[in-house]
Every structure is written in C-alpha cells, then in structure tokens.
C-alpha positions, -999 to 999 in steps of 0.1 A, spaced: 896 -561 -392 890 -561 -352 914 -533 -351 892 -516 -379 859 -519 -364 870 -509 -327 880 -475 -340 852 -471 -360 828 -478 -330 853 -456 -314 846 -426 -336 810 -431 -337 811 -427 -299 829 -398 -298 806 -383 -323 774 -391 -303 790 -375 -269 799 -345 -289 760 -342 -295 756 -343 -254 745 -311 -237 778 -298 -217 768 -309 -178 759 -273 -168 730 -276 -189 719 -313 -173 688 -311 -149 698 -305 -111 692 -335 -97 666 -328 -69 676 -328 -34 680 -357 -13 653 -355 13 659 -375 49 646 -412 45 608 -415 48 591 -441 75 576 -467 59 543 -484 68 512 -463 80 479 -465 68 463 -448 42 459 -414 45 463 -417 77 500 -426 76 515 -429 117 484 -405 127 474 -433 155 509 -440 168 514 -409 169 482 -395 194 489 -428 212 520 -418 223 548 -398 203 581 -409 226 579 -443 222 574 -444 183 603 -416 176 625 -438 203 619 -468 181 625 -448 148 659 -429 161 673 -469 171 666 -476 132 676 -443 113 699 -427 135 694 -386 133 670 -379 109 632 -394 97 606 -383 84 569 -395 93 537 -388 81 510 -376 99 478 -373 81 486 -352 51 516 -336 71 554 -345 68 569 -342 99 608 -346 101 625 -354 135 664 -344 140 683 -364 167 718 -355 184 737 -324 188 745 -312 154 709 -313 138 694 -297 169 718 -274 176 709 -262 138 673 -261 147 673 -240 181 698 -214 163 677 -213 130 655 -175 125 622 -176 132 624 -165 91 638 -203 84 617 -222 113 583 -204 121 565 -217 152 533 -196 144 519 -226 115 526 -254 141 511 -238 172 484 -224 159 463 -250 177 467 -227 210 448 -195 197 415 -208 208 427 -208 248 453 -177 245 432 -159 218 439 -140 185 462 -110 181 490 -123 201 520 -150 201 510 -175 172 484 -154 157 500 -125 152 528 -109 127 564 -118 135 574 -86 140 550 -80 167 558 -116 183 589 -108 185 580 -73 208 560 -90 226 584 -118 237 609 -87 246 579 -75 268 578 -109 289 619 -113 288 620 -75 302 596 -85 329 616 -110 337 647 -94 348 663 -93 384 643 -68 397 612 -84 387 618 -118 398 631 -100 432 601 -85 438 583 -114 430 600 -134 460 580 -121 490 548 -131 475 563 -165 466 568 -162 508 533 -152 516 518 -180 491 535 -208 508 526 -198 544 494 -195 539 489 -227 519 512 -245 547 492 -229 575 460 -258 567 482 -285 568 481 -311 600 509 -329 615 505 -365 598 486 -377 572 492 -383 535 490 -362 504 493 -361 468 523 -346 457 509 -336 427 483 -320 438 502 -300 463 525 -284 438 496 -280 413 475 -260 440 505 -241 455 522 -233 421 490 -220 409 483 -193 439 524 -186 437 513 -178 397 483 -160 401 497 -135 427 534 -132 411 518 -127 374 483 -118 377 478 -91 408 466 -89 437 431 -85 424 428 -117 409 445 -135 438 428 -115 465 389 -121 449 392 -148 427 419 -174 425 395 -203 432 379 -192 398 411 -187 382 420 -221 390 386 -240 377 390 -225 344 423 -228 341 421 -268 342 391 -262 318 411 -244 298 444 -270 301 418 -303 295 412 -283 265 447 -292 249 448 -327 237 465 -346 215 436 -345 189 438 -308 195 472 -301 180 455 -317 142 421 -305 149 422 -275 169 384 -269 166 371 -305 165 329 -302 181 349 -321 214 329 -317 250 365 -308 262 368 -282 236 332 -266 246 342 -263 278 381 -248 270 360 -222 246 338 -208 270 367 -210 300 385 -185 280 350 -164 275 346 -162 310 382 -156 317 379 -122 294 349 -114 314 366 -114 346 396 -96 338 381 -68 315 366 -54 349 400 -53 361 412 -43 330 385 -13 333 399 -2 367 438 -1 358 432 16 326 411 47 341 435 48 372 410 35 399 438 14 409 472 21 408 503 -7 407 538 -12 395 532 -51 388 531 -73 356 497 -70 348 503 -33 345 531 -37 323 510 -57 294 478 -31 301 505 -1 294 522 -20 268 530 -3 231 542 -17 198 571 6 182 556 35 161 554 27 125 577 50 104 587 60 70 625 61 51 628 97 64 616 89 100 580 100 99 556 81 121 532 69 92 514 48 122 514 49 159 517 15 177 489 0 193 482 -11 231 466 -46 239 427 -50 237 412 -62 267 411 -96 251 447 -99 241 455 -88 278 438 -119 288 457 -141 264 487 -130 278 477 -135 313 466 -172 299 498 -175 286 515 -166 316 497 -187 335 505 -213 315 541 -209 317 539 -203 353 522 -233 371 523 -258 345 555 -265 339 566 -258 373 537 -280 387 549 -310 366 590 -304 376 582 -296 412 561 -332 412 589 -354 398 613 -334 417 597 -346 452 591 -383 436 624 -384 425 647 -373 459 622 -390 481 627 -421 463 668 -411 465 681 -408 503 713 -393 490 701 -367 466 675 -357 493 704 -348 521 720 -333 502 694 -315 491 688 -308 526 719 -300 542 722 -272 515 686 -258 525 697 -260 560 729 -240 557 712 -213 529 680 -207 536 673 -217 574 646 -195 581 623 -170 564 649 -143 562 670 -162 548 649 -164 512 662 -140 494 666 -139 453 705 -148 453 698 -172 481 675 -195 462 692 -194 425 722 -197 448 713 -236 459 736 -251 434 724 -289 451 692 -280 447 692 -267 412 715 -300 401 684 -321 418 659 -294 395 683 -298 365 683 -337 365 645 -339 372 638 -318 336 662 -340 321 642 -373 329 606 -355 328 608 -325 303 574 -311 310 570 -306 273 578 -332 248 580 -317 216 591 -283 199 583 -280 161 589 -259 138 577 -253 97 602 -251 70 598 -213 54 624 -207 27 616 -220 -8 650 -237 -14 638 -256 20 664 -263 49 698 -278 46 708 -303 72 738 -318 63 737 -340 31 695 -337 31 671 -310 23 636 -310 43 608 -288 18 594 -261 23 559 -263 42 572 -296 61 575 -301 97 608 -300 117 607 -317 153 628 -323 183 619 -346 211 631 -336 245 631 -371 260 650 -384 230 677 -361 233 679 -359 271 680 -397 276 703 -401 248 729 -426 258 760 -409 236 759 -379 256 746 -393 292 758 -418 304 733 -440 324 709 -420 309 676 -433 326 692 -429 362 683 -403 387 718 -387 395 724 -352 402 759 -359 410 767 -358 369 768 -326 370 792 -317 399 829 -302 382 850 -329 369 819 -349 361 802 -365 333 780 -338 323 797 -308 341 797 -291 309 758 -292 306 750 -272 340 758 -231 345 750 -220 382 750 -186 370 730 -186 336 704 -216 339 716 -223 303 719 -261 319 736 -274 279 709 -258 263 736 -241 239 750 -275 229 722 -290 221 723 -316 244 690 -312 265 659 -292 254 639 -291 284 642 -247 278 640 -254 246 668 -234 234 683 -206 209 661 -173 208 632 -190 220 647 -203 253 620 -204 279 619 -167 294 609 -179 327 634 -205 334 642 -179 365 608 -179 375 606 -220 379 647 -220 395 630 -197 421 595 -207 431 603 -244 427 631 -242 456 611 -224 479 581 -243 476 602 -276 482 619 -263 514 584 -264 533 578 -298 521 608 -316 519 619 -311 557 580 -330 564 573 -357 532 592 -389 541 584 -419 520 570 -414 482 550 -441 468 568 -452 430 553 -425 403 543 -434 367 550 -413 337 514 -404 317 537 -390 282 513 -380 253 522 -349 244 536 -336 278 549 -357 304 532 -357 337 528 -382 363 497 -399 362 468 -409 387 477 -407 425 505 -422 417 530 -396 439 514 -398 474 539 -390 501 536 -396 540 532 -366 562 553 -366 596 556 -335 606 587 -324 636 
C-alpha cells in the first residue's frame, strides 16, 4: 500500500508540473537595485543630513555598505558608488547613459540659459570643445606673462612684516590672474574691483539649499540674481565694441564672441540651418563660468596648499629648492618651466587629494533599462554620485590616507602609479581620485590651475613662515573656513 500511494502522489505531481508554464514564459524577476538606507524622515528622508554636511554621512554609510547605497533625498533617489570599479564605470559612462544637465541645473540662474546645463547635448558638447581648444599650449603660453604682471603688481603693496590671510591672498590674486587671463584687458584694466563684488554675490548665491531649490525667495538668491543682471550689463558694452571691431584682440573673450555652432545639414549635405553665435547673454555665462573655474577652485587649492607645506618643513624645502633651481628669477617663468616643477606639482597633487575643492559629481540615470553596475541596476531617473573625499581618502588605495605626504608619489612609491608629470591625469583614469573629475568631463583647465598656482606660490612661499592650523568648512565644497590660514610675513 505505501508503495501504492507514493507513486500515485508521484503521478499526480508529475501531472500538475506538466500544467506549469515552461520558464521562458515565467515573469522576469525585476532587477536587484543597490540596498536602500534606512531611517530618514518622512518625506524628507536624509534631506537634513544631507545639507548639514554630505562627507560625513556618505563616510559613515560606505563603512556599513561597502560600494554601493542608495539614499533618499526628499523625493530624490540618490545612489553613491565607492572604489575603483564602480567609479571608473561612472567617469567612462556617455553623457547618453549619465546626463549632468538634470542635476546641475541648479547653476542656470548664475551662468544663464542657453549654455552648458541648459542647453541641447549636442551643442554642450561644442561648446566644451570651444573651452578644451582654448586651452591648448599656445593658449596657456600666452596666458603666462599676464599671470607675471598680475602677481607683481599685487606683490608691489605688500610690506616687509606683518600677517595675512592666506586665503584671502590667493582669493584676491587668483581672481585678477582670472579676470586678465580669461576675461580681457577691458574688464581687468576698468573694472576688476566690480568683477570681484559680484562675483562673491554671485558664489554666496550657491548653497546647499540651492542645489534642491534653485529659486527658493532666499536674500542670497536676490542678490546672486541681480549680480548676474549687472554682470550682462557690463559686458554687453564690451560685447558691443568687439563685435563692430572698435577693438581688436586675439584673446579668449574673442574666441566665445566669434564662436559658431556647426551648420545644420541634411542626408545629401545641404545646410537646412546655419549655426548660431552666442547672444550677448550667453557670452556672459561663459565668462561666469570661466570665472568660476578659474579662481575658485584654484583659490581653494592654492589656500590648503600654503597651510599644508607651511605646516610641513620637509615638503616646503623641497618645494623650495626646486623653485630655486627652476624658476630663480622672472625669466625664468616660462610655460614648460612651471608644469615642469615635478616637487611642486606632487605638493599641488596631494593638496587636491586631501581638499578636493568640489565634493560631489552626479549624474542622472537616462536609459530605460536603467544602469548596470555589477550584480545591481540603479532606474532610470535616479541619481548616481561620487564623493571625491571618499575616494581620495580611501584607505585600500592610500595608504595613510589622511596624511600630508607628497613623497607617495615619487617612482617606486605607494602611489607612483596615480601621478603623470606630463599629462596632469594624476590616477584620474583609474579611478582612484576625482579631484578633475575624470573620463570626458575631466576638468579642461587642470593646465590653467598646474600653472597659475606655482607661480603665484613662488612670491609667497620664499616670505610666509609660520601658518596658524586651518579648519576644513565641507558642505558642498571644501574650503577652509574663518581666518583660520593666517601666516607670518618676514620678508628677506
């Protein structure tokens, strides 16, 4: 009987499976997403943690999940990747895949609409070549004398003892270096004071509640929106004068006013549509954006660079006794001489490591399938993050990662693979440190900083000799806060 009833129970088994759809026509399981944070408030999810301060709360998630998390901000999914593989995926992803225009929006209201996030990808995309063009050798050569002039003139005020404020040193100098390099000699001859006043208006104008609520009824916003009003005001004179050949010049300015997207043609070749110049406005905007790029970030690196070798006798002479032997005098600053400063550019390397002057580059998801990253699939319309301090204080690829020491990247040592004298790539291509950002949207003027930074530093570093300790001030870009980088003037 047992034997009876086990193959009865049998065939009635076999019977039922028969009646099973064949597995191709099972639903697709759906696709394994990267593990959500838990906690956050409602609606809110980690808004607060994360306009408090974004480091510190992805630090303390990476520790927990490893290389992937996702977060929610608001109504937002944002998804951070950590380590080499996942970023290395992200930097190298098409701008088709990962879109930085639905992100960034949030800076159209200081560099205006028509150009970088608010405009089509295909003309992005000629307008980056514009600034990478600009950027060549012969550019950045020419742009070395007036580097040269800026410095001696600033230099000229100074006394023989005293203190100053680091910061405010490089901020002021960078800014005149910027304005005369990028913005021509009218603006720096007539009104660089102005330039810099609304600059910082327009700057204060970027907060953290900006990047959610780009057009939130703030006083700081007020005052950003009618910066950039007076801004277009100012150069559309200009503007005026270039364009009906009252003034005449071979610089970068003229290169955006003379500036034409490609011609818009048919299968057979036709143009259907000829491309279009910049409006006076969109001028400006690149101008803003150039300025941007310019002094900022270079501000910010030049700062912690003089904190960090005045607070490090051996870094600083060696520093020094590579100024001394390349560039001892005026003549002496040439182009190959000052991206030639290997020491120096080690010192510049490890600063951006410790104090990336921007903290976080994100991306959206595009396709509809979403994006693959390994056994996980982010959707479509979320968020995709990197955080440069994460990765460039990492401990599985740097070792002693919090320590100043320009020394790990000397041949033979720790990190010799992550610095290239020759092509600033500095282990952008692995992945490893994303203080360019990397891939096809690699800062285009990593030149421009490797030059202007060195120079400026060679008038002050042979003067500053003690640096009080500097504090970090990291919301959403990493700058030292306060007075809190006063050096001691003692001039020889």
């Amino acid at each position: 009987m047992p034997a009876a009833a086990a193959a009865a129970a049998l065939a009635v088994a076999c019977a039922l499976y028969g009646l099973l759809p064949p597995p191709a026509a099972l639903p697709a399981q759906p696709p394994l997403a990267p593990p959500l944070v838990s906690g956050g408030l409602p609606l809110l999810g980690h808004l607060l943690d994360f306009i408090k301060g974004p480091v510190g709360m992805i630090d303390a998630y990476r520790s927990r999940y490893r290389s992937m998390f996702t977060i929610k901000v608001g109504p937002q999914r944002i998804t951070f990747m950590i380590g080499a593989g996942p970023q290395l995926q992200f930097i190298k992803a098409k701008d088709e895949v990962l879109d930085q225009a639905p992100v960034y929006g949030f800076t159209i209201p200081v560099f205006g609409n028509g150009i970088v996030y608010d405009s089509p990808l295909e003309e992005r995309q000629q307008q980056v070549k514009l600034l990478v063009h600009s950027m060549n050798t012969k550019g950045l050569e020419a742009m070395v004398p007036k580097m040269i002039d800026e410095a001696e003139e600033y230099f000229r005020e100074w006394g023989n003892e005293g203190e100053v404020e680091i910061r405010k040193v490089f901020s002021e100098l960078i800014i005149m270096t910027a304005s005369s390099c990028l913005m021509g000699p009218e603006i720096r001859e007539n009104l660089s004071s102005e330039i810099a006043r609304i600059y910082h208006a327009l700057d204060g104008g970027l907060t953290p509640l900006s990047t959610l609520w780009p057009a939130a009824p703030t006083q700081k916003h007020k005052e950003r929106d009618e910066a950039r009003a007076e801004m277009v005001a100012i150069f559309s004179k200009i503007i005026a004068n270039r364009r009906s050949g009252a003034v005449q010049s071979d610089d970068f300015l003229q290169k955006i006013i003379d500036f034409r997207y490609k011609d818009e043609v048919d299968g057979s070749g036709k143009v259907v549509k000829e491309g279009r110049g910049f409006t006076d406005s969109e001028v400006t905007g690149w101008l803003i954006v150039l300025l941007f790029a310019g002094q900022h970030t270079s501000s910010i690196t030049a700062t912690w660079l003089g904190a960090m070798l005045l607070s490090n006798k051996e870094a600083m002479a060696d520093c020094l006794a590579e100024q001394r032997a390349r560039v001892p005098d005026e003549a002496s600053l040439t182009y190959a001489n000052l991206l030639g400063m290997d020491c120096m550019r080690r010192a510049i390397t490890e600063t951006l490591r410790l104090y990336p002057p921007l903290i976080l580059l994100m991306r959206q998801v595009m396709p509809d399938a979403g994006l693959q990253v390994g056994e996980h699939t982010i959707p479509k319309g979320d968020v995709v993050g990197l955080c440069a301090p994460a990765s460039n204080l990492d401990p599985r690829y740097w070792p002693d990662a919090t320590a100043f020491r320009p020394s790990r990247y000397l041949p033979d040592a720790s990190n010799e693979a992550m610095f290239d004298s020759r092509s600033v790539g500095h282990g952008m291509m692995q992945g490893f440190m994303l203080s360019f950002g990397g891939g096809a949207h690699m800062c285009s003027g990593r030149r421009f900083g490797y030059l202007q930074v060195p120079r400026h530093f060679r008038d002050t570093s042979e003067t500053l000799r003690t640096c009080a300790p500097a504090a970090a001030s990291a919301t959403c870009r990493c700058r030292p806060s306060g007075r809190s980088c006063c050096a001691t003037l003692s001039c020889r």
